[in-house]
C-alpha positions as CSV (number, residue, x, y, z in Angstrom):
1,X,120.5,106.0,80.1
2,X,121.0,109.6,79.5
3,X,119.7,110.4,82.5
4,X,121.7,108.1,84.3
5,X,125.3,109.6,82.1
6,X,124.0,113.0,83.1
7,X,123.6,112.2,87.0
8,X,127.1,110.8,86.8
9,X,128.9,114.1,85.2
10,X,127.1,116.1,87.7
11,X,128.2,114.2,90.6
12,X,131.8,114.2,89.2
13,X,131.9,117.4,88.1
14,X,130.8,118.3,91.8
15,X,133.5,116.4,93.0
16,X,136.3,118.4,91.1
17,X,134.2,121.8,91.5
18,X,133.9,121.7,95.3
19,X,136.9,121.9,98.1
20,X,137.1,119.7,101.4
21,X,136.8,122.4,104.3
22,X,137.2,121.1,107.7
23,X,135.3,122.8,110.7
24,X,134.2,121.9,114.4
25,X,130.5,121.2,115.2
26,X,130.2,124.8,117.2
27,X,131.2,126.9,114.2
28,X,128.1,126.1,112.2
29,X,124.1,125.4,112.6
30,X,122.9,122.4,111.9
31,X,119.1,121.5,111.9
32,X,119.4,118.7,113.9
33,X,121.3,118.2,116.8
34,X,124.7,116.1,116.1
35,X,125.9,113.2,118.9
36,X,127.4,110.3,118.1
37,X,126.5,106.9,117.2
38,X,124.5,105.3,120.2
39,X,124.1,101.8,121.2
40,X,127.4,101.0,118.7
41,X,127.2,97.0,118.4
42,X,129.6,94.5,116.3
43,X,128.8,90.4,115.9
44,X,130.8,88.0,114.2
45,X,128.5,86.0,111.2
46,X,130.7,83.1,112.0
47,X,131.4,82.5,108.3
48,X,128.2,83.5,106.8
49,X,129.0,85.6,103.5
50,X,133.1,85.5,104.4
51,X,135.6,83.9,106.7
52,X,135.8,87.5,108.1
53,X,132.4,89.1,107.8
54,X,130.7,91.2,110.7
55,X,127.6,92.9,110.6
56,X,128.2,96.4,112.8
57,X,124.4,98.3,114.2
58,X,124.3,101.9,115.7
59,X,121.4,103.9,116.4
60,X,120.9,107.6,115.8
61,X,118.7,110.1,118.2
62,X,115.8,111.2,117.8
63,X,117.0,115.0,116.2
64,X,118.6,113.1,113.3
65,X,115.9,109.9,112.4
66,X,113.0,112.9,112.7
67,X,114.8,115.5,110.6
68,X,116.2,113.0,107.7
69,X,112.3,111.5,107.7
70,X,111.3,114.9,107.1
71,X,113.7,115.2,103.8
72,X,112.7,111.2,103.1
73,X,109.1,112.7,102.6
74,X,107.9,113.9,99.5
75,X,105.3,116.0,101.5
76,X,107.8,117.6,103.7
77,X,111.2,117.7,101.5
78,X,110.9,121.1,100.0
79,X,110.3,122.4,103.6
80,X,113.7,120.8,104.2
81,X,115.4,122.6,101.7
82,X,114.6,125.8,102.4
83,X,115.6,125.4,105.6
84,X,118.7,124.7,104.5
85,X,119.1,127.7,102.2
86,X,117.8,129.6,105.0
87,X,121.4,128.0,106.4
88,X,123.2,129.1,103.8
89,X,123.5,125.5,102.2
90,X,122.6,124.0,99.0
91,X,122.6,120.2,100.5
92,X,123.7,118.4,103.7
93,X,123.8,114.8,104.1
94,X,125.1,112.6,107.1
95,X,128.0,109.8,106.5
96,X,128.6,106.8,109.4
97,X,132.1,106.3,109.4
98,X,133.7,103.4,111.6
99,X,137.7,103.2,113.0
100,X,139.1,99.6,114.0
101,X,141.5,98.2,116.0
102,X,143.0,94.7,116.8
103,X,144.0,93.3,120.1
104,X,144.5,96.9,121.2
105,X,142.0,100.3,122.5
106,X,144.4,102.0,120.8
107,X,145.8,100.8,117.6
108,X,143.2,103.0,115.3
109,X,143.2,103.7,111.3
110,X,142.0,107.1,111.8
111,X,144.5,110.1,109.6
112,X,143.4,113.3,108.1
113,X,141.9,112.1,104.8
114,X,138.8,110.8,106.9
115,X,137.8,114.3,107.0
116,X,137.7,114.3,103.1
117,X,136.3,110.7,102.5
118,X,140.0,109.8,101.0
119,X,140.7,112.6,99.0
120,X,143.7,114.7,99.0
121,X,143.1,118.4,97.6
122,X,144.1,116.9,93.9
123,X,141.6,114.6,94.5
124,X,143.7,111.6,94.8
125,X,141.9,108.8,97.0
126,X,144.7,108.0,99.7
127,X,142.8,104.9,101.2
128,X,142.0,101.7,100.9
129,X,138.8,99.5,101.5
130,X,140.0,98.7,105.2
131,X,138.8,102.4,105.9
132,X,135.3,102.5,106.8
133,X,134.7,105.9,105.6
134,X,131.4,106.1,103.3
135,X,128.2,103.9,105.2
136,X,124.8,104.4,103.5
137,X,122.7,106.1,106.5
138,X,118.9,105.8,106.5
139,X,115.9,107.8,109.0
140,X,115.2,105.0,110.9
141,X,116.7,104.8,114.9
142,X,119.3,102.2,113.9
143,X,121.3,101.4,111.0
144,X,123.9,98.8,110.2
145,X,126.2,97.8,107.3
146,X,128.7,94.9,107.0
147,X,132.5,94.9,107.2
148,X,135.9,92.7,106.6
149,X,134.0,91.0,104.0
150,X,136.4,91.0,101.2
151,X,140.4,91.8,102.0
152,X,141.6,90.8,98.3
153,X,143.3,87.8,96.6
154,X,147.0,87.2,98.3
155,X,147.5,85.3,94.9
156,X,147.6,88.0,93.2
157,X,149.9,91.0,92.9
158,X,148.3,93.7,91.1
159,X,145.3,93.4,93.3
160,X,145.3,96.7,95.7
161,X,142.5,95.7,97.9
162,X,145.1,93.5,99.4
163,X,148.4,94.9,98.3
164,X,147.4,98.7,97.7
165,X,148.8,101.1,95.6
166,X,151.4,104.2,95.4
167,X,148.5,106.4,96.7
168,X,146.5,104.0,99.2
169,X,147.4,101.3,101.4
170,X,145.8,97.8,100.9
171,X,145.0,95.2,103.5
172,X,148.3,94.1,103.6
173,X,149.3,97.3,104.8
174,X,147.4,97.6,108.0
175,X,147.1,94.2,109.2
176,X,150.1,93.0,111.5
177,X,151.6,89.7,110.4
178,X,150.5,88.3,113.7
179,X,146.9,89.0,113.5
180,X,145.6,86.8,110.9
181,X,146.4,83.3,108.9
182,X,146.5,82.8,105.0
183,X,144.0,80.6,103.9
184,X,144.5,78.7,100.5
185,X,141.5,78.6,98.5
186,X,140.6,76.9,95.0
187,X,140.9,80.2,93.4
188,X,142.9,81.9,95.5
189,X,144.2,82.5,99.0
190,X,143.1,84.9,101.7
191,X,143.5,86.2,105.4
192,X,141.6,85.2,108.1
193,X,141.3,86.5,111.1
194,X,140.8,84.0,114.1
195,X,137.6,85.2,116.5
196,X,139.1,82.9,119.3
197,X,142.6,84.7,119.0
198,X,141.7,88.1,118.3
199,X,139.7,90.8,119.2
200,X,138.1,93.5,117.5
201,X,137.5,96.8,118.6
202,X,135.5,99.6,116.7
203,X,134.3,103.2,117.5
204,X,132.0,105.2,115.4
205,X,131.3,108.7,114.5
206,X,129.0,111.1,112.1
207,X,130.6,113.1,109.2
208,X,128.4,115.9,108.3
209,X,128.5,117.4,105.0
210,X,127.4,121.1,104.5
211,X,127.4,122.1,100.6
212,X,127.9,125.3,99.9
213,X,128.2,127.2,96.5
214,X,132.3,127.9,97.7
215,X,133.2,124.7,99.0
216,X,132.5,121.5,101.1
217,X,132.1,122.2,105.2
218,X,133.2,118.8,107.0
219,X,131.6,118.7,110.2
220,X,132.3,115.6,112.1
221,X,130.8,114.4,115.6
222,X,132.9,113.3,118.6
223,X,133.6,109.5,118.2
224,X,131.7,106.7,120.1
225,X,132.2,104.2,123.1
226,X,134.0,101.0,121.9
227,X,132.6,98.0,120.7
228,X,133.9,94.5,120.4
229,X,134.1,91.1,118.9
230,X,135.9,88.3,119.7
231,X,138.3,86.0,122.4
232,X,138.4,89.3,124.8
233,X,135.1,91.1,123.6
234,X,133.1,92.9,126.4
235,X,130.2,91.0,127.4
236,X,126.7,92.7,126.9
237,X,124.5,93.1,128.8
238,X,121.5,90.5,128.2
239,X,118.6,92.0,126.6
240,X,114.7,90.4,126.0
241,X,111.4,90.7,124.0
242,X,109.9,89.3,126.9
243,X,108.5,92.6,128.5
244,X,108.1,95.1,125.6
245,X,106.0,98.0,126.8
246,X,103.4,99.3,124.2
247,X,104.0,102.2,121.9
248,X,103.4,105.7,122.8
249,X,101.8,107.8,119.9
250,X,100.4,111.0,119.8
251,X,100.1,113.9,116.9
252,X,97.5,112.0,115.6
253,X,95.7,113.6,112.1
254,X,94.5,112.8,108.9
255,X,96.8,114.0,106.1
256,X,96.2,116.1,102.6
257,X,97.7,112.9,100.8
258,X,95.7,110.1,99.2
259,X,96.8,106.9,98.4
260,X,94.9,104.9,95.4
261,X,92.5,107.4,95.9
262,X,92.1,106.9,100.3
263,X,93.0,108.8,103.0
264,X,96.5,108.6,104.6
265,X,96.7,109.6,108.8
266,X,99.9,110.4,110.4
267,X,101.0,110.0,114.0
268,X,104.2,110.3,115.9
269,X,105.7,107.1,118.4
270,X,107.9,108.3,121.8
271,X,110.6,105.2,121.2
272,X,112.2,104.6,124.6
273,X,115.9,104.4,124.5
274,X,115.9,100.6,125.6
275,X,114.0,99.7,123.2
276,X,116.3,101.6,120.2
277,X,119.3,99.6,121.9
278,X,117.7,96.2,121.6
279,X,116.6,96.7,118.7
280,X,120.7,97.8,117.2
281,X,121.9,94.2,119.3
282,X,119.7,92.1,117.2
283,X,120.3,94.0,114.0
284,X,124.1,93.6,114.9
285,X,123.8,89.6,115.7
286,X,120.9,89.1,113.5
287,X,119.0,87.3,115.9
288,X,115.5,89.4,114.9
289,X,113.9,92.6,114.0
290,X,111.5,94.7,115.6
291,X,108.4,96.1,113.9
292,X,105.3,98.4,114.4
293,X,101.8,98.0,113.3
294,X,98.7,100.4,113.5
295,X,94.9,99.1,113.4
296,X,91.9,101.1,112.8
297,X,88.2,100.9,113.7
298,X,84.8,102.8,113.5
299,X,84.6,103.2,117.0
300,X,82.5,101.2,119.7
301,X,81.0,98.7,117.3
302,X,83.8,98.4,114.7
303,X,86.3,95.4,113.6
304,X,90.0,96.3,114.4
305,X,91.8,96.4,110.8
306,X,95.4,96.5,110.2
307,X,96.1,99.2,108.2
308,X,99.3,99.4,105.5
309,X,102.1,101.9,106.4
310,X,105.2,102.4,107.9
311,X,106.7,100.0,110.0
312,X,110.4,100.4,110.8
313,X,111.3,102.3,113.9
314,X,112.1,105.4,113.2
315,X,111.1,109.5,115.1
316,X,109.2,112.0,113.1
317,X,105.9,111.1,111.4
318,X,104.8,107.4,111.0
319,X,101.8,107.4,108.2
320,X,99.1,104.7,107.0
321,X,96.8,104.8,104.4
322,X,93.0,104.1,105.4
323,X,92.3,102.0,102.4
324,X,91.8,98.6,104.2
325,X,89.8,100.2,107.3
326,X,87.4,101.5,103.7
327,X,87.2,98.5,102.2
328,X,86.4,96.4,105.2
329,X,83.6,98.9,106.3
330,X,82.2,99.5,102.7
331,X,81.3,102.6,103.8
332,X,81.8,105.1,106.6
333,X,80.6,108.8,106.5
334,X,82.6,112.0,107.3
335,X,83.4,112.7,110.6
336,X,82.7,109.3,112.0
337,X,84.9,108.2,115.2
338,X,87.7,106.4,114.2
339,X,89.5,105.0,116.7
340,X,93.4,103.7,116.7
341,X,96.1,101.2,118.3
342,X,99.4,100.4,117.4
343,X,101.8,98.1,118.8
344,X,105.2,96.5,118.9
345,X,106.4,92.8,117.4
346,X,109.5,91.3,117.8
347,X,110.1,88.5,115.3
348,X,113.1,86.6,116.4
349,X,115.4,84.5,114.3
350,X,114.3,81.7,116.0
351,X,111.4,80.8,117.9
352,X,108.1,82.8,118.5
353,X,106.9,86.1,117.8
354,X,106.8,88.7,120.7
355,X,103.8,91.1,120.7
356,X,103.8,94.0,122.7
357,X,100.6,95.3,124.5
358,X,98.6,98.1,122.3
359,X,99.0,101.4,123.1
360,X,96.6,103.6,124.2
361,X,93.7,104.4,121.6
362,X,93.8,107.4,119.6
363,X,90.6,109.1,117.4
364,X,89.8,110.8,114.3
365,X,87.2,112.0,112.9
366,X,87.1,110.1,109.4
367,X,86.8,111.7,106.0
368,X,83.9,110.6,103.8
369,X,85.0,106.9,102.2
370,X,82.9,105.0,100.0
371,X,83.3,101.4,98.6
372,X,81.8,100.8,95.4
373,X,81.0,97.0,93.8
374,X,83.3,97.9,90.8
375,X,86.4,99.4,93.0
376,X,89.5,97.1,93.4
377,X,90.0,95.5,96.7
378,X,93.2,95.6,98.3
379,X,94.1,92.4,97.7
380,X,93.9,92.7,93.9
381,X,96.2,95.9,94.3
382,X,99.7,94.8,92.7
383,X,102.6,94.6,95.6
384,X,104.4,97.4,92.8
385,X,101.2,100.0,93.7
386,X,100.9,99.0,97.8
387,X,102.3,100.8,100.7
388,X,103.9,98.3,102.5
389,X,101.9,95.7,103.6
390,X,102.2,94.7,107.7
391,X,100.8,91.2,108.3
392,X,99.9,90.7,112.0
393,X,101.8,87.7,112.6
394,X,104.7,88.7,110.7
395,X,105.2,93.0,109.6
396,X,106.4,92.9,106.1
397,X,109.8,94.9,104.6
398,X,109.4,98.5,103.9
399,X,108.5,98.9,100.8
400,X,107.4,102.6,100.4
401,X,105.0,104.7,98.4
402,X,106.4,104.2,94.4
403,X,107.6,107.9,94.6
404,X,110.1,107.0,97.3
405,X,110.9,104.1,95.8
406,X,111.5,106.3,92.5
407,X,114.0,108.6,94.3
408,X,115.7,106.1,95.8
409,X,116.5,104.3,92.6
410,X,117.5,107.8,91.1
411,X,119.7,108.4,93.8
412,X,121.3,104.8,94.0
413,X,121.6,104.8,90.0
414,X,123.7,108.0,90.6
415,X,125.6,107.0,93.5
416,X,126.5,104.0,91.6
417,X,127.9,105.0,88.7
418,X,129.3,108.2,89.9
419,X,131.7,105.4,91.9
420,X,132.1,103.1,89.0
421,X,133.7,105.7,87.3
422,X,135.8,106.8,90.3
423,X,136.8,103.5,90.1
424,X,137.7,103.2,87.0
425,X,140.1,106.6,86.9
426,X,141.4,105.3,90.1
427,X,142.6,102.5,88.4
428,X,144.5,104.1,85.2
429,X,145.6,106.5,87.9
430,X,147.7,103.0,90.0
431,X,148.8,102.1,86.0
C-alpha cells in the first residue's frame, strides 16, 4: 500500500512539476520513426456491453512495435533508456488518440487541449469522456480499445459525463439533438445512437510524449485515413484466412536468459502488411485472432515440439524457452542441431481454425540440457510460473514471464490511482 500511495504522489507531483510544450515531429529525434495509425478499423458490437459500444483496431509499423518491445523487455530496457538520455529525455511514451464525427467528414472534436491530454496550463481538465484522448498502447502490430460505451445518466443532473461541467463539456454538449434517441431505462435513461441512421466517422493519430527535466515536449503524428460505421459506412474490402503465407523468421540465436532453469532462443518474423491489416479488421469486428507458434526438434531424427513463448504479432524479437523440446528429449548434448519452424493460426469466432504453412527451418546449435527423474515436468509447472503456453490447435493469451507481469501491475497500480485521484479533485473542483 505504501508503495502504491508513493507511485501516486509521484505521478501527481509530476503532473503539477512538468509544463505541456507543443512541437512538430521535425524539431526533435525520436528513436523510432513516427507515421500514423495504419489499417484504422471501427465495428459496431450491435449491443454487446452498450446500446452504443464499438470496438476501434489500428496497427502500428514496424519502427514503433520493435522499439516499444525493446523497452517491454527486461533484457533490453536499460538499453532503452540510455538511449533516451543519450536524447536528452528522461522518458517517452506513445498515446493513440482518436477524433469523431457524425453524419459528416468534417464535423471533428479536435481543439488545442488534445495536445495536453485536457489540461490547461493551471492544470484544469477542459474535456469530457467523449474525447478519445488517453488509449493504452501495447508493442504488438495492432491495438484496439472500445468507445461510446457509457454517455451518462440523462436522469440525472449533476452527472457531467452527460451534462458536463463549468470546465468540460459532457455528452450533451457535443451530440446534435438530431443524432441520437433517449432511451428510458429501469434505472435510468440514455442516448442511443441509431447504426441504420447514422454514420460514424473516426481518424486517428499518435501523441508522443518526450519528458524532459524542464518540461513536457508534445509531439504529435499527422492524423489517419477515415474510418466508418454505420447506414453510409465505406465498405471494406473483403479479407480471408484462407491463403495465409507462412512466417518469415530469421536472427535466429540462443539467448543469456534461462527460464526455470532452460534455455530461451530468440528470432525475429518479417510480418507482411496484409497480413497486419487483417489481423486490425478482425480485432475491430471481433470475428478472430491471429497467433504464432514455434516448434523445435533435434534435427533429422527428432519429434517436432511446441515450444512456450510469444505469440502475439508483434516486430522486434519473438523469444521461447527450450524447456518442453528438454523435457521431451530427456537429454540432448551441447551443440547438437536444433532445428526450428514457426507458423501462423487464425482462430475465427466461428468455424475452423486456419493454419498457415511452416516457414522455412531455422538451426541452432543447442546448449547442454539434461532431464533428471526428480525435475518437474512442464505440465506440473503452475500456469503463475509458465511463459505462455501455445496449444496447437488453439495459441493461448499472452501471459508473459512473471517479471513482466510484475511491471505491468506496478505500472497499472500507478496509472490507476494516479487517475482516481485526478478524479476525485476534479470533482470538488465542478462543486
Amino acid at each position: 500500500m505504501r508503495k502504491m500511495l508513493l507511485l501516486t504522489v509521484t505521478a501527481l507531483t509530476a503532473l503539477n512539476m512538468f509544463s505541456f510544450t507543443a512541437y512538430a515531429e521535425d524539431e526533435h529525434e525520436l528513436p523510432f520513426e513516427l507515421t500514423v495509425p495504419e489499417n484504422v478499423a471501427i465495428a459496431y458490437l450491435n449491443g454487446d456491453d452498450s446500446a452504443n459500444t464499438c470496438k476501434v483496431a489500428w496497427s502500428q509499423n514496424d519502427s514503433m512495435s520493435e522499439w516499444m518491445s525493446r523497452c517491454d523487455d527486461p533484457e533490453s530496457y536499460e538499453g532503452t533508456r540510455k538511449e533516451l538520455e543519450q536524447m536528452g529525455y528522461d522518458d517517452l511514451w506513445i498515446t493513440p488518440q482518436m477524433d469523431w464525427s457524425i453524419d459528416s467528414k468534417d464535423d471533428w472534436h479536435y481543439n488545442q487541449y488534445w495536445d495536453t491530454e485536457g489540461y490547461d496550463e493551471n492544470y484544469v481538465q477542459h474535456l469530457g469522456e467523449w474525447a478519445y484522448i488517453g488509449f493504452l498502447h501495447y508493442p504488438t502490430k495492432n491495438n484496439d480499445a472500445w468507445v461510446f460505451r457509457y454517455m451518462g445518466n440523462i436522469d440525472d443532473p449533476d452527472d457531467i459525463t452527460w451534462y458536463g461541467s463549468s470546465e468540460a463539456p459532457g455528452w450533451k454538449d457535443v451530440l446534435k439533438e438530431d443524432q441520437y434517441e433517449i432511451i428510458k431505462g429501469d434505472d435510468e435513461s440514455y442516448a442511443k445512437i441509431d447504426f441504420t441512421k447514422h454514420t460514424i466517422y473516426i481518424r486517428m493519430r499518435y501523441l508522443v510524449t518526450a519528458r524532459t527535466a524542464e518540461n513536457d515536449i508534445k509531439i504529435a503524428s499527422d492524423w489517419s485515413d477515415t474510418a466508418s460505421v454505420g447506414k453510409d459506412s465505406e465498405t471494406q474490402p473483403e479479407i480471408t484466412a484462407s491463403e495465409l503465407k507462412a512466417p518469415v523468421i530469421k536472427d535466429l540465436y540462443v539467448t543469456d536468459e534461462d527460464f526455470n532453469g532452460f534455455p530461451v532462443i530468440s528470432f525475429k518474423n518479417e510480418i507482411p502488411p496484409e497480413l497486419t491489416g487483417f489481423q486490425t479488421k478482425i480485432t475491430a469486428d471481433n470475428s478472430g485472432i491471429i497467433r504464432i507458434s514455434a516448434e523445435a526438434r533435434v534435427a533429422d531424427n527428432g519429434e517436432w515440439v511446441e515450444l512456450q513463448g510469444d505469440s502475439e504479432l508483434k516486430s522486434g524479437e519473438l523469444k521461447y524457452a527450450l524447456q518442453n523440446l528438454a523435457e521431451a528429449e530427456k537429454s540432448i548434448s551441447a551443440d547438437t542441431t536444433i532445428e526450428l519452424r514457426a507458423r501462423y493460426c487464425f482462430m475465427p469466432a466461428d468455424g475452423e481454425d486456419t493454419l498457415s504453412p511452416y516457414s522455412d527451418i531455422l538451426t541452432f546449435a543447442s546448449p547442454d540440457m539434461q532431464i533428471s527423474e526428480n525435475e518437474v515436468s512442464s505440465d506440473e509447472v503452475s500456469e503463475d510460473d509458465s511463459v505462455e503456453a501455445v496449444s496447437e490447435e488453439k495459441p493461448g493469451k499472452k501471459k508473459g514471464s512473471l517479471l513482466c507481469i510484475f511491471i505491468s501491475l506496478v505500472i497499472f497500480i500507478a496509472v490507476a490511482s494516479s487517475l482516481f485521484v485526478l478524479m476525485k479533485l476534479k470533482k470538488r473542483s465542478n462543486k
